[in-house]
PDB file of N, H, CA, C and O in Angstrom:
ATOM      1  N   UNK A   1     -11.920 103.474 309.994  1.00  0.00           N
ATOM      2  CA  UNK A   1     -11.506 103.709 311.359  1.00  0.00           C
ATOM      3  C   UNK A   1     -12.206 102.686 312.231  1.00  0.00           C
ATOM      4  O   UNK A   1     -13.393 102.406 312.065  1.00  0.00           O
ATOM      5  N   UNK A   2     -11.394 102.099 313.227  1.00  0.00           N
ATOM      6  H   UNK A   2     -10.430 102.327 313.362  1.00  0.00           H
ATOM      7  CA  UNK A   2     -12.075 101.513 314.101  1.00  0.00           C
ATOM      8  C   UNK A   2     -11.496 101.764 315.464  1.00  0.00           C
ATOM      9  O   UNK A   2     -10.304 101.990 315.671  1.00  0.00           O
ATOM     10  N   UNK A   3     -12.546 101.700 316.479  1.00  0.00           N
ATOM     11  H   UNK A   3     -13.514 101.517 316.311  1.00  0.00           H
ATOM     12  CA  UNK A   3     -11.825 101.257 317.718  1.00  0.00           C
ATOM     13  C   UNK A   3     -11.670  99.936 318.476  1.00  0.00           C
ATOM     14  O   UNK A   3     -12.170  98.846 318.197  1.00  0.00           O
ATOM     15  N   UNK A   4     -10.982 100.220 319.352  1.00  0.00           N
ATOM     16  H   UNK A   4     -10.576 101.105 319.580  1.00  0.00           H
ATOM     17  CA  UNK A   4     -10.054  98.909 320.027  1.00  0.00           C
ATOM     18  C   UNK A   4     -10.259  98.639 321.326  1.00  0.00           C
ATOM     19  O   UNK A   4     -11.023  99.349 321.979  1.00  0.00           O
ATOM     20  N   UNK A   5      -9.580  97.531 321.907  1.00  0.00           N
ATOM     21  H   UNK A   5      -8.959  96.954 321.377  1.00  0.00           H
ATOM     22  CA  UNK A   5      -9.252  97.344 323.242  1.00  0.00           C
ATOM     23  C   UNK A   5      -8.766  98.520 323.710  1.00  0.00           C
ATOM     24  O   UNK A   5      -7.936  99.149 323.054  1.00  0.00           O
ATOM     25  N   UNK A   6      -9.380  99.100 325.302  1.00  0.00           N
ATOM     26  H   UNK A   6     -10.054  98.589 325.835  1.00  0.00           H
ATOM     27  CA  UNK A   6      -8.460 100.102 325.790  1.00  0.00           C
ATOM     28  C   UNK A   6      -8.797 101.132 325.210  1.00  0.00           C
ATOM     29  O   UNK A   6      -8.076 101.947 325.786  1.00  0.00           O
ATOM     30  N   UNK A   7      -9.654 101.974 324.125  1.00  0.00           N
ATOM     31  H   UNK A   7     -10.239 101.312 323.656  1.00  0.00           H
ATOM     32  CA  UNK A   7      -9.975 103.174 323.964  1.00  0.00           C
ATOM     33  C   UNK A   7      -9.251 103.579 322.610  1.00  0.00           C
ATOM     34  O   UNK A   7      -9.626 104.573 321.988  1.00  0.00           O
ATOM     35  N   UNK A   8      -8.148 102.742 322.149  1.00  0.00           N
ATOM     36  H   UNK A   8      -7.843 101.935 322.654  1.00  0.00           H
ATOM     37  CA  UNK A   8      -7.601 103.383 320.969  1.00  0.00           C
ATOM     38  C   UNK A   8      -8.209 102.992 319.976  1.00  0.00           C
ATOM     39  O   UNK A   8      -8.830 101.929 319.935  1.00  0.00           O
ATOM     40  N   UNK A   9      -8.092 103.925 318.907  1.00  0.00           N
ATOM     41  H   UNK A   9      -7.588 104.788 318.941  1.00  0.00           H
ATOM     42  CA  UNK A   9      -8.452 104.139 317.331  1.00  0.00           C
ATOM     43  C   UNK A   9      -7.364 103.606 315.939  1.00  0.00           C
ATOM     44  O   UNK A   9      -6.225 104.071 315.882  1.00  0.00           O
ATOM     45  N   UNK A  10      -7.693 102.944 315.234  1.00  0.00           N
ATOM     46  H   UNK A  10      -8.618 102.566 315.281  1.00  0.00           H
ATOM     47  CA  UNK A  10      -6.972 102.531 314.313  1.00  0.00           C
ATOM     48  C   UNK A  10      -7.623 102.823 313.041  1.00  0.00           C
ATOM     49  O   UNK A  10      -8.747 102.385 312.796  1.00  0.00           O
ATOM     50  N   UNK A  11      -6.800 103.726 312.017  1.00  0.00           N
ATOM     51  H   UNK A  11      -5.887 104.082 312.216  1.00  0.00           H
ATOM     52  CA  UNK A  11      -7.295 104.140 310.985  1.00  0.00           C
ATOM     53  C   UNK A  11      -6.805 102.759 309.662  1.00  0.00           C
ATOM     54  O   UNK A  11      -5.741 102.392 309.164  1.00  0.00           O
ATOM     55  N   UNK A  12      -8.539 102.277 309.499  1.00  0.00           N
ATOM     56  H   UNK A  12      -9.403 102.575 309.904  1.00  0.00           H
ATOM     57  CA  UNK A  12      -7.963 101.318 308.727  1.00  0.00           C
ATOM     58  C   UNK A  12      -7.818 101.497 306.996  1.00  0.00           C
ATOM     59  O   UNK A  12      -7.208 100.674 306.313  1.00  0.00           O
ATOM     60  N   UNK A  13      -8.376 102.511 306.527  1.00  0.00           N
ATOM     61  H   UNK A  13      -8.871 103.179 307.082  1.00  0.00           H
ATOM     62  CA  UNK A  13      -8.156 102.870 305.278  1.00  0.00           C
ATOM     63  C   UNK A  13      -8.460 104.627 304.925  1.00  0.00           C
ATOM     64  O   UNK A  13      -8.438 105.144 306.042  1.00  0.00           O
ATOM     65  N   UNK A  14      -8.665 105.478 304.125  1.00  0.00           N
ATOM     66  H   UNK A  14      -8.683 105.058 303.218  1.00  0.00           H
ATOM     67  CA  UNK A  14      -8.726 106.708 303.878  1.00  0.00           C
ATOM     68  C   UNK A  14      -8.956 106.955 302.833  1.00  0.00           C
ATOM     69  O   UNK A  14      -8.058 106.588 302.077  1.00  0.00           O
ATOM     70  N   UNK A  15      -9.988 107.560 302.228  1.00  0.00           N
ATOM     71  H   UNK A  15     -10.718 107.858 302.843  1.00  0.00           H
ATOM     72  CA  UNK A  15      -9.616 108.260 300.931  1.00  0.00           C
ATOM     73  C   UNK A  15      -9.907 109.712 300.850  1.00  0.00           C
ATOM     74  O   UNK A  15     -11.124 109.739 301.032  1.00  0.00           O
ATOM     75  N   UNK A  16      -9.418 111.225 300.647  1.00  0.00           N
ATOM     76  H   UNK A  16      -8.429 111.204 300.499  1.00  0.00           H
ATOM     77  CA  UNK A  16      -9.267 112.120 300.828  1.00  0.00           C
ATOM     78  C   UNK A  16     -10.743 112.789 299.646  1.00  0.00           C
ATOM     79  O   UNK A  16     -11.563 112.167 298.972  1.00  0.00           O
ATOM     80  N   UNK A  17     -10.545 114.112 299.830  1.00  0.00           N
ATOM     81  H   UNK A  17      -9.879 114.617 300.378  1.00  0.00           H
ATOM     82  CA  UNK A  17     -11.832 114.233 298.921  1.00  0.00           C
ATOM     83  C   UNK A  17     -11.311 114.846 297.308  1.00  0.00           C
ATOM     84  O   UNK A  17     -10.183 115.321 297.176  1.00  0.00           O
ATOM     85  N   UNK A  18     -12.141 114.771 296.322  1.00  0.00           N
ATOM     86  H   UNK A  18     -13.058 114.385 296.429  1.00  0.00           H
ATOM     87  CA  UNK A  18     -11.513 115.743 295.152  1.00  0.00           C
ATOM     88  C   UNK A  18     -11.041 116.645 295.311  1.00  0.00           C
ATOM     89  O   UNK A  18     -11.662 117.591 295.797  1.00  0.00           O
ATOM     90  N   UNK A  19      -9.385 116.757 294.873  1.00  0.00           N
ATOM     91  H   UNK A  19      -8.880 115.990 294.478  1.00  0.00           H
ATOM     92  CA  UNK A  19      -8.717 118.048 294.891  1.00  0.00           C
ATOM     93  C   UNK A  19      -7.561 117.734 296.144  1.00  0.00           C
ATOM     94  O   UNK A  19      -6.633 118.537 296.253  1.00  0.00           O
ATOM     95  N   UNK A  20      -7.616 116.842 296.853  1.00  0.00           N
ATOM     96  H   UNK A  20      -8.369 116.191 296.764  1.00  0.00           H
ATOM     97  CA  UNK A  20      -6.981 116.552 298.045  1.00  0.00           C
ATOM     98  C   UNK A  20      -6.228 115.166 297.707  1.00  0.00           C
ATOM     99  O   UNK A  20      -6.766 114.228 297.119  1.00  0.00           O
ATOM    100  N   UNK A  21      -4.869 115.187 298.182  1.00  0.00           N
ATOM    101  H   UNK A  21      -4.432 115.949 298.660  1.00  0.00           H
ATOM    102  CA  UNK A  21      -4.456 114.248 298.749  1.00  0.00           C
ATOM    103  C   UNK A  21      -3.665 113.933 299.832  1.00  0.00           C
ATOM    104  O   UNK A  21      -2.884 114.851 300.085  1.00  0.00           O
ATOM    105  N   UNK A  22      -3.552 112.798 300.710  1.00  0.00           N
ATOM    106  H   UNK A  22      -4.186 112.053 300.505  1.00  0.00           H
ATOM    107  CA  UNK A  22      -2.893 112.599 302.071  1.00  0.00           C
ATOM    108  C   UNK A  22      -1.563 112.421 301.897  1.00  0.00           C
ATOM    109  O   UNK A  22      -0.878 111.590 301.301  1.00  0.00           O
ATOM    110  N   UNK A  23      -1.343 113.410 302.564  1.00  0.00           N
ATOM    111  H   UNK A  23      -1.900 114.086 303.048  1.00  0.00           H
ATOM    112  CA  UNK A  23       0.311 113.968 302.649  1.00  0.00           C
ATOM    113  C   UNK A  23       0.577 112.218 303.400  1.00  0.00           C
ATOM    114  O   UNK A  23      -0.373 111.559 303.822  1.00  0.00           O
ATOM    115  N   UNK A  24       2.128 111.683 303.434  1.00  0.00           N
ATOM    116  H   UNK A  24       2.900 112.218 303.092  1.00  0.00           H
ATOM    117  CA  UNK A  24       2.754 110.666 304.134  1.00  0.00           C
ATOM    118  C   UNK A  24       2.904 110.474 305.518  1.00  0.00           C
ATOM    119  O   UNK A  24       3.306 109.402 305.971  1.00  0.00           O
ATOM    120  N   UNK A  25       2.686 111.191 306.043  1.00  0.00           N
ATOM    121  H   UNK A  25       2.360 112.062 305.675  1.00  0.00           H
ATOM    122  CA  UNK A  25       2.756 111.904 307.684  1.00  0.00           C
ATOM    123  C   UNK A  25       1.692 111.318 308.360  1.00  0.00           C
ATOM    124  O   UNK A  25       1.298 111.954 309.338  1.00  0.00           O
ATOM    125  N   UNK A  26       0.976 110.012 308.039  1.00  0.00           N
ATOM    126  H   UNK A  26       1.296 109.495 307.244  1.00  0.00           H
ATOM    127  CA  UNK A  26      -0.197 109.549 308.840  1.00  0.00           C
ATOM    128  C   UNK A  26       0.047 108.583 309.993  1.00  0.00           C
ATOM    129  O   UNK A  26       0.272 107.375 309.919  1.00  0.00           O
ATOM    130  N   UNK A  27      -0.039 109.314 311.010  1.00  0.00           N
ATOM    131  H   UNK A  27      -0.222 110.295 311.070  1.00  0.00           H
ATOM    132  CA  UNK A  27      -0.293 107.979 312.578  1.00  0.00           C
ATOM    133  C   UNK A  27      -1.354 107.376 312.347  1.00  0.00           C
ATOM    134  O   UNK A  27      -2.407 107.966 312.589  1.00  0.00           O
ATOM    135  N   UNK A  28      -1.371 106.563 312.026  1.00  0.00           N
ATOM    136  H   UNK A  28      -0.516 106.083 311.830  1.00  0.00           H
ATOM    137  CA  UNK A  28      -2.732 105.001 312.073  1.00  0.00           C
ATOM    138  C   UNK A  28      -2.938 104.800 313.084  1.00  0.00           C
ATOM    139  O   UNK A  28      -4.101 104.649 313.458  1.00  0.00           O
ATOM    140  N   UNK A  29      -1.808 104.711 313.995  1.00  0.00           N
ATOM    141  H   UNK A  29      -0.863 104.833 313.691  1.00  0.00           H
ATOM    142  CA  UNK A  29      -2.374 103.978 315.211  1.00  0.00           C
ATOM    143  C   UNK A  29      -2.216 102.007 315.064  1.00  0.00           C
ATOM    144  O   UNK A  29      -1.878 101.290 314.124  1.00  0.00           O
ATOM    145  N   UNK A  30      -2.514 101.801 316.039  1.00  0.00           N
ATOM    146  H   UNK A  30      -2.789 102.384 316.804  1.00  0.00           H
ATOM    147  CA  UNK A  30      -3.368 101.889 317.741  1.00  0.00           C
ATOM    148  C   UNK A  30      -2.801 102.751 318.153  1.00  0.00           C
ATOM    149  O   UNK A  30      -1.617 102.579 318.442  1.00  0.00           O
ATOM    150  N   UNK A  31      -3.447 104.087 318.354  1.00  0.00           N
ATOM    151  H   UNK A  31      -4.409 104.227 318.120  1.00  0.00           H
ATOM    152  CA  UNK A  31      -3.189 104.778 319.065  1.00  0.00           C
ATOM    153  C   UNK A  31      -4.567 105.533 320.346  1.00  0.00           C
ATOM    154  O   UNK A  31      -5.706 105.077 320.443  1.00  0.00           O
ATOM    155  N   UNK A  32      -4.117 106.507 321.015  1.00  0.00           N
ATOM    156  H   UNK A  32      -3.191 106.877 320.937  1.00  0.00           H
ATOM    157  CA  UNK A  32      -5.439 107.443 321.421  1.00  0.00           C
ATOM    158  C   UNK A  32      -5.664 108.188 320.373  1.00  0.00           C
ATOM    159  O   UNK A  32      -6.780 108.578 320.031  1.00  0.00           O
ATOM    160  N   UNK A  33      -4.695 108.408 319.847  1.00  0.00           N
ATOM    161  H   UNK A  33      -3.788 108.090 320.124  1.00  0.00           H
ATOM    162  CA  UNK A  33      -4.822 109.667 318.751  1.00  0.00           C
ATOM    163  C   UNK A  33      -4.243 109.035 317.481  1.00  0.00           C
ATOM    164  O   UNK A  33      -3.117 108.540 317.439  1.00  0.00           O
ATOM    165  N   UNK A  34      -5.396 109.107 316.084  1.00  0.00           N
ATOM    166  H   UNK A  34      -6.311 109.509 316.119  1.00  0.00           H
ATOM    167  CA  UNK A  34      -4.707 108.605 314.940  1.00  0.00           C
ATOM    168  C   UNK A  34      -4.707 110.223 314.475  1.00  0.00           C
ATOM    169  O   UNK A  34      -5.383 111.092 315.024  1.00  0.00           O
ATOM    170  N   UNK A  35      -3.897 110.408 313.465  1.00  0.00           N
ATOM    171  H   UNK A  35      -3.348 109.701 313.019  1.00  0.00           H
ATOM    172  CA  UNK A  35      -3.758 112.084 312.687  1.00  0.00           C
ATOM    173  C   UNK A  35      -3.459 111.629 311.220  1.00  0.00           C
ATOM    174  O   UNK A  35      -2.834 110.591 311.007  1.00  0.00           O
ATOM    175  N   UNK A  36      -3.857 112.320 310.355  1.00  0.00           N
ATOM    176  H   UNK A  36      -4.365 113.164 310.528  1.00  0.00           H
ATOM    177  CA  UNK A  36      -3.462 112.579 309.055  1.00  0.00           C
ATOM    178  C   UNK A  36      -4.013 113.859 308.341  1.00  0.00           C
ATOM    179  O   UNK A  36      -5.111 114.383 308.528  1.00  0.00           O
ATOM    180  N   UNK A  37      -2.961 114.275 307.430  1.00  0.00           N
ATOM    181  H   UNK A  37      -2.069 113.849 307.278  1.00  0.00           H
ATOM    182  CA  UNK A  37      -3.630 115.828 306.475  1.00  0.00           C
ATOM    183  C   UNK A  37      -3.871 115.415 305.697  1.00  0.00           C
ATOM    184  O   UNK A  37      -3.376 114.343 305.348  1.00  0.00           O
ATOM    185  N   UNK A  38      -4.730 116.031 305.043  1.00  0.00           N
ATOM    186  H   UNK A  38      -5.132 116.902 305.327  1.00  0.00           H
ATOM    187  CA  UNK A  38      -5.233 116.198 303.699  1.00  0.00           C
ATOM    188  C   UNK A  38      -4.888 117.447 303.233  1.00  0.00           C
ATOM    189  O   UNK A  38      -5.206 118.522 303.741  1.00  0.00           O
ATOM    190  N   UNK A  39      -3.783 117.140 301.585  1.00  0.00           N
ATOM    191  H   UNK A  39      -3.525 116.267 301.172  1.00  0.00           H
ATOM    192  CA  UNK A  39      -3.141 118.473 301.451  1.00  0.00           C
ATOM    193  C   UNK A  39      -4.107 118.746 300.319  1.00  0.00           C
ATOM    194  O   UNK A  39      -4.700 117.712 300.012  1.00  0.00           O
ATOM    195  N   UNK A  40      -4.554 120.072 299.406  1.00  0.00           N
ATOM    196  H   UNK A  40      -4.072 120.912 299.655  1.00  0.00           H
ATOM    197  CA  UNK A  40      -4.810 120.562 298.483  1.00  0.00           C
ATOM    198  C   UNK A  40      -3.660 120.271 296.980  1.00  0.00           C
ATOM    199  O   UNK A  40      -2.472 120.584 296.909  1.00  0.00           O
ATOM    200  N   UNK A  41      -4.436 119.648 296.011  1.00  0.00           N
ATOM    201  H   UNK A  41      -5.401 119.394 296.069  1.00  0.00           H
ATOM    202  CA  UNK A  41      -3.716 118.962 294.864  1.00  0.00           C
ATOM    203  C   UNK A  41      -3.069 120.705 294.202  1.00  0.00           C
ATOM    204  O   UNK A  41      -1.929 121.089 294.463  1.00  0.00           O
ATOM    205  N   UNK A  42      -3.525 121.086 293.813  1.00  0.00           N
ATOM    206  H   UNK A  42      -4.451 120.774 293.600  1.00  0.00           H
ATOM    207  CA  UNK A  42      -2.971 122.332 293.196  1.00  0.00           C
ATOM    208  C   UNK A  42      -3.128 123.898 293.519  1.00  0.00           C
ATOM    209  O   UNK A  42      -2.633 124.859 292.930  1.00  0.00           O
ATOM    210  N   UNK A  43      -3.952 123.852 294.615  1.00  0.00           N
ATOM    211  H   UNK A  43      -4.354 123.072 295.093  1.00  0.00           H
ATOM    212  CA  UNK A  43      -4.195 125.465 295.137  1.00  0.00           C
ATOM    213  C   UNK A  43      -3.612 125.991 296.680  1.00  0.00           C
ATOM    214  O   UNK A  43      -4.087 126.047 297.814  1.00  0.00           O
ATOM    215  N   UNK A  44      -2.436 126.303 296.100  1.00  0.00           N
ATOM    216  H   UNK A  44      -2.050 126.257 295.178  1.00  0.00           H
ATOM    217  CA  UNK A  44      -1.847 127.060 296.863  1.00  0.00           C
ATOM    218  C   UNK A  44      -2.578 128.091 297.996  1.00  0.00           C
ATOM    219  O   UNK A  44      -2.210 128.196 299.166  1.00  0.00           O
ATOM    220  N   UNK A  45      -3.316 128.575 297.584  1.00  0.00           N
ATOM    221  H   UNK A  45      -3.615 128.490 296.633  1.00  0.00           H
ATOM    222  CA  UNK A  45      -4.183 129.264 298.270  1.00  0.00           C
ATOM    223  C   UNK A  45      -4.982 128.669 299.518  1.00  0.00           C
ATOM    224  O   UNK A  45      -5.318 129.369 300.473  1.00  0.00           O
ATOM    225  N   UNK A  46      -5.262 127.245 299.406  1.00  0.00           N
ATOM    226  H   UNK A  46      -4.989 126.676 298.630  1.00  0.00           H
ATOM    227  CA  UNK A  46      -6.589 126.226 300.227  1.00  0.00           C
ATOM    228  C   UNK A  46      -5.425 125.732 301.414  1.00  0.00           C
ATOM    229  O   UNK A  46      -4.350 125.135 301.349  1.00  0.00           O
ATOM    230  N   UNK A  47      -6.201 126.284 302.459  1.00  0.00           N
ATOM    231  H   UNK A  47      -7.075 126.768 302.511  1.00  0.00           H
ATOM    232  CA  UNK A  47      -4.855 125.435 303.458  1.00  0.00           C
ATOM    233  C   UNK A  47      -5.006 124.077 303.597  1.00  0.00           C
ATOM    234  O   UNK A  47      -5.963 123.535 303.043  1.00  0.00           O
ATOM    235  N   UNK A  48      -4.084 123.323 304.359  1.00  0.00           N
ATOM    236  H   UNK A  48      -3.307 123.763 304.809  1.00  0.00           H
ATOM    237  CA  UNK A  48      -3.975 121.725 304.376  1.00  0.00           C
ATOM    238  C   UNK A  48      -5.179 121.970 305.115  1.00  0.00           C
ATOM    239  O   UNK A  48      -5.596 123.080 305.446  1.00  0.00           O
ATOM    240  N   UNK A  49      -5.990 120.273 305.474  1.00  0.00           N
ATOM    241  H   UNK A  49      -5.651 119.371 305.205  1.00  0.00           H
ATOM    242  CA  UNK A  49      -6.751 120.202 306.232  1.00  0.00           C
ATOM    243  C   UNK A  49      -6.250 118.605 307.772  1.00  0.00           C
ATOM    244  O   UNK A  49      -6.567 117.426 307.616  1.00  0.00           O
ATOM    245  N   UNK A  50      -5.432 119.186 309.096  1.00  0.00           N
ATOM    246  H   UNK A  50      -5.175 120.144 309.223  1.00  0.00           H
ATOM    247  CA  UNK A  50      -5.440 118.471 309.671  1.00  0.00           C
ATOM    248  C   UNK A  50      -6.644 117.537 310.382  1.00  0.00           C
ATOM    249  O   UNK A  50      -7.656 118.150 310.721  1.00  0.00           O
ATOM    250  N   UNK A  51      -6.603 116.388 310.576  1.00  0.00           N
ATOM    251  H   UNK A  51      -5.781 115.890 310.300  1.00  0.00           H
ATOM    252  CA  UNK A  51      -7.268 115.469 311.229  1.00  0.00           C
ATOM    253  C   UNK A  51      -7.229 114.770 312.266  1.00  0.00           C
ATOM    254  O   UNK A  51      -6.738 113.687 311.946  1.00  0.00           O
ATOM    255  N   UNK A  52      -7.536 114.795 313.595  1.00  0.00           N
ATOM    256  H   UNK A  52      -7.935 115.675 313.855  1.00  0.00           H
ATOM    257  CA  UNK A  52      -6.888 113.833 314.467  1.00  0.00           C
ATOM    258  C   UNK A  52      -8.255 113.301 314.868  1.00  0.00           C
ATOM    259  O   UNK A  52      -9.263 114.000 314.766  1.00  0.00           O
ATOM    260  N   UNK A  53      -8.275 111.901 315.383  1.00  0.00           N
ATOM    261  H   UNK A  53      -7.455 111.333 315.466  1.00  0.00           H
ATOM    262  CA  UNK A  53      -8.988 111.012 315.080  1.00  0.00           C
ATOM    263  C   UNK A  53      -9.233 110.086 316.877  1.00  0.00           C
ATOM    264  O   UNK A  53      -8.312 109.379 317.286  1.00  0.00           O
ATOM    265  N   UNK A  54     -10.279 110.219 317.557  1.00  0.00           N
ATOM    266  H   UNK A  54     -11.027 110.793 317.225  1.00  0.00           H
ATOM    267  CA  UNK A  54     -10.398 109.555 318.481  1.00  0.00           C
ATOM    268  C   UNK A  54     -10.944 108.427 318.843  1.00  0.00           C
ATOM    269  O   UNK A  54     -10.732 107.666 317.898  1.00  0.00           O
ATOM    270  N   UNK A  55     -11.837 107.565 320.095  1.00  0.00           N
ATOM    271  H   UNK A  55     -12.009 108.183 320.862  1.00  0.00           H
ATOM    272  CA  UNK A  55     -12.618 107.062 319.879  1.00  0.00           C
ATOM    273  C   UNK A  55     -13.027 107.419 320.822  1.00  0.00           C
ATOM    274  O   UNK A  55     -12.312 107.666 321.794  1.00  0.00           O
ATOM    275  N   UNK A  56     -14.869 107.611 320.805  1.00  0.00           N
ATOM    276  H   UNK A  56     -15.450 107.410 320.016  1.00  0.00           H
ATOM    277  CA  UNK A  56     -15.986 107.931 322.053  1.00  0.00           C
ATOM    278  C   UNK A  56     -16.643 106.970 322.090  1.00  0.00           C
ATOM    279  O   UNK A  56     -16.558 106.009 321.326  1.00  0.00           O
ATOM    280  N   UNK A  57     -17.256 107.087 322.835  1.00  0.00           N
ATOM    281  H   UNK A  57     -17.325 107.868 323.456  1.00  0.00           H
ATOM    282  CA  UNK A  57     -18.663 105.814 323.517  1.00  0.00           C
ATOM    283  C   UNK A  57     -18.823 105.299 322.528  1.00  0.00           C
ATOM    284  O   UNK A  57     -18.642 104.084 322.447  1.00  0.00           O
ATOM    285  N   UNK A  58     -19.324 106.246 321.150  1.00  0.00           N
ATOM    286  H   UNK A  58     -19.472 107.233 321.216  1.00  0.00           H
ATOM    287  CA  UNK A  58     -20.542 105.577 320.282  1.00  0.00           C
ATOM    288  C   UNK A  58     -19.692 105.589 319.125  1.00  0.00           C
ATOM    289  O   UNK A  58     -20.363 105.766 318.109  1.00  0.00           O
ATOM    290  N   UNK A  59     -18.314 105.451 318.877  1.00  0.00           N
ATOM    291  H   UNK A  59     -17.769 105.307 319.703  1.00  0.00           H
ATOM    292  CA  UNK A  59     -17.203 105.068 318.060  1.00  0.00           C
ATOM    293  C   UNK A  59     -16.660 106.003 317.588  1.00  0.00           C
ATOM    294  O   UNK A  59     -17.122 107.093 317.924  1.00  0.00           O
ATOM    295  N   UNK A  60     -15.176 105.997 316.386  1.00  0.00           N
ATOM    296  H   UNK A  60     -14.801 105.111 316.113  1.00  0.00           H
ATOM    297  CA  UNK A  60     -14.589 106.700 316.337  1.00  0.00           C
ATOM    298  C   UNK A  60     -15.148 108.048 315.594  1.00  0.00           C
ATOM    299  O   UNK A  60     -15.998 107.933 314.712  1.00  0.00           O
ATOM    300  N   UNK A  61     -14.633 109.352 315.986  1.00  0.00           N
ATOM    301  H   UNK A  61     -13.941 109.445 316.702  1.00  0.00           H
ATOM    302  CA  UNK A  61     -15.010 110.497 315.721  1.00  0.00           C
ATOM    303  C   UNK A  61     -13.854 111.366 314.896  1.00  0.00           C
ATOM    304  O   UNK A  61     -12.753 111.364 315.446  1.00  0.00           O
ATOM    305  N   UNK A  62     -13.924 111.859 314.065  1.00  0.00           N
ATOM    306  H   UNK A  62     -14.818 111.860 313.618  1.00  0.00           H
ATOM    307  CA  UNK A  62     -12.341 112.982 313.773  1.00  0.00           C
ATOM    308  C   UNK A  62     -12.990 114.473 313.725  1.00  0.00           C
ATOM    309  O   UNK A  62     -14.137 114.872 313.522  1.00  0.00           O
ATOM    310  N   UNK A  63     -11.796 115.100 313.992  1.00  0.00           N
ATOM    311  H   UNK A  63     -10.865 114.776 314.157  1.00  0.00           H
ATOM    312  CA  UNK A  63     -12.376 116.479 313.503  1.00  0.00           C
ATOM    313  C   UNK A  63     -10.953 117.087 313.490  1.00  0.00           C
ATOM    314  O   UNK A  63      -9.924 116.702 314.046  1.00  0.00           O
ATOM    315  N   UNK A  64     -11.203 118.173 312.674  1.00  0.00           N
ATOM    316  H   UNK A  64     -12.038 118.486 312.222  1.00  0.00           H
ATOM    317  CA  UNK A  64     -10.011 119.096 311.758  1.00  0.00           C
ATOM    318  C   UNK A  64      -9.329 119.806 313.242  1.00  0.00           C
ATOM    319  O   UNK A  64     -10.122 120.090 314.139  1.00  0.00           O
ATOM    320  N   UNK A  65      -8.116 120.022 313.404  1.00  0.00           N
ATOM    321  H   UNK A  65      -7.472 119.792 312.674  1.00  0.00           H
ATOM    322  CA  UNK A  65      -7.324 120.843 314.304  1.00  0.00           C
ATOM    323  C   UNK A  65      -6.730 121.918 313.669  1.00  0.00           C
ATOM    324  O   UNK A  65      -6.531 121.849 312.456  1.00  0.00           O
ATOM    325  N   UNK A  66      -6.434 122.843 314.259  1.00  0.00           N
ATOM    326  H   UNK A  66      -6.596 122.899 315.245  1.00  0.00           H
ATOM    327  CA  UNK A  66      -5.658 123.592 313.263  1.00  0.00           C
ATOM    328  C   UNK A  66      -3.554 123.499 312.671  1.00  0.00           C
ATOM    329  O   UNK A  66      -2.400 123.169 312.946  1.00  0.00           O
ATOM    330  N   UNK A  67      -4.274 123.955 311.959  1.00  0.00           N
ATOM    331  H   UNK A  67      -5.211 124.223 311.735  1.00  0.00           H
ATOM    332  CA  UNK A  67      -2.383 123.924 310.831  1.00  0.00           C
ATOM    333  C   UNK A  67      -1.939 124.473 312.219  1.00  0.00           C
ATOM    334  O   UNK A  67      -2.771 124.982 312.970  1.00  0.00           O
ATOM    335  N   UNK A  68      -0.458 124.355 312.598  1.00  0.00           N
ATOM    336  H   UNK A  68       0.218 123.942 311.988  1.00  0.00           H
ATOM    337  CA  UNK A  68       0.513 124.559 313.301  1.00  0.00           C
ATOM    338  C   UNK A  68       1.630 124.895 312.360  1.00  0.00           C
ATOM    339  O   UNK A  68       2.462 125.584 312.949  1.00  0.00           O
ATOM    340  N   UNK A  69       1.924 124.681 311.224  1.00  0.00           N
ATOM    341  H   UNK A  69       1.248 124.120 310.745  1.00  0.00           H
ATOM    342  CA  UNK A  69       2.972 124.735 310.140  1.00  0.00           C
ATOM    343  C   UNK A  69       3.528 126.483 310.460  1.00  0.00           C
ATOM    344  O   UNK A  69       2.611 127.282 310.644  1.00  0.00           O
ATOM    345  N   UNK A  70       5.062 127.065 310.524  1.00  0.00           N
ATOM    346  H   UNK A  70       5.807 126.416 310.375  1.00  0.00           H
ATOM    347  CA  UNK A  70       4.791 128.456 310.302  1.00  0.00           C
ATOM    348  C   UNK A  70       5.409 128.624 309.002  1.00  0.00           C
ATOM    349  O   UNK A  70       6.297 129.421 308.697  1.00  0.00           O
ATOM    350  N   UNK A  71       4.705 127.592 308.129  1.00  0.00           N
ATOM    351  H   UNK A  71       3.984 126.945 308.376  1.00  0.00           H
ATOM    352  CA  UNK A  71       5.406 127.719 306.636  1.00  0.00           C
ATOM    353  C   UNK A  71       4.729 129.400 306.176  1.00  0.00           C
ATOM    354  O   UNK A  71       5.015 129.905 305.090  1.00  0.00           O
TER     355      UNK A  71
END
């Protein structure tokens, strides 16, 4: 992740954690807002984990939002 001219964030690479992988659905950006999920490889049970991705003073920050899905 980096930030930019103007306040936006550009997600420049990702790798998800064991057991997870990133669903296709990723805004990179330049944006204000980059987003990507991280879905659960085989447990149905583990919800996705959303991400949206900013930049502050002291550089870019993410933190989890919640699922919106009414799967």
């Amino acid at each position: 992740m980096e930030c930019r001219t103007g306040g936006t964030v550009f997600l420049v690479s990702w790798s998800p954690a064991d057991g997870f992988h990133i669903d296709d659905d990723v805004t990179r950006g330049p944006a204000a807002v980059a987003r990507l999920e991280a879905e659960p490889g085989d447990d149905d049970e583990q919800d996705d984990l959303r991400y949206e991705i900013r930049c502050a003073a002291d550089g870019p920050r993410a933190r989890v939002v919640a699922d919106t899905d009414d799967d």
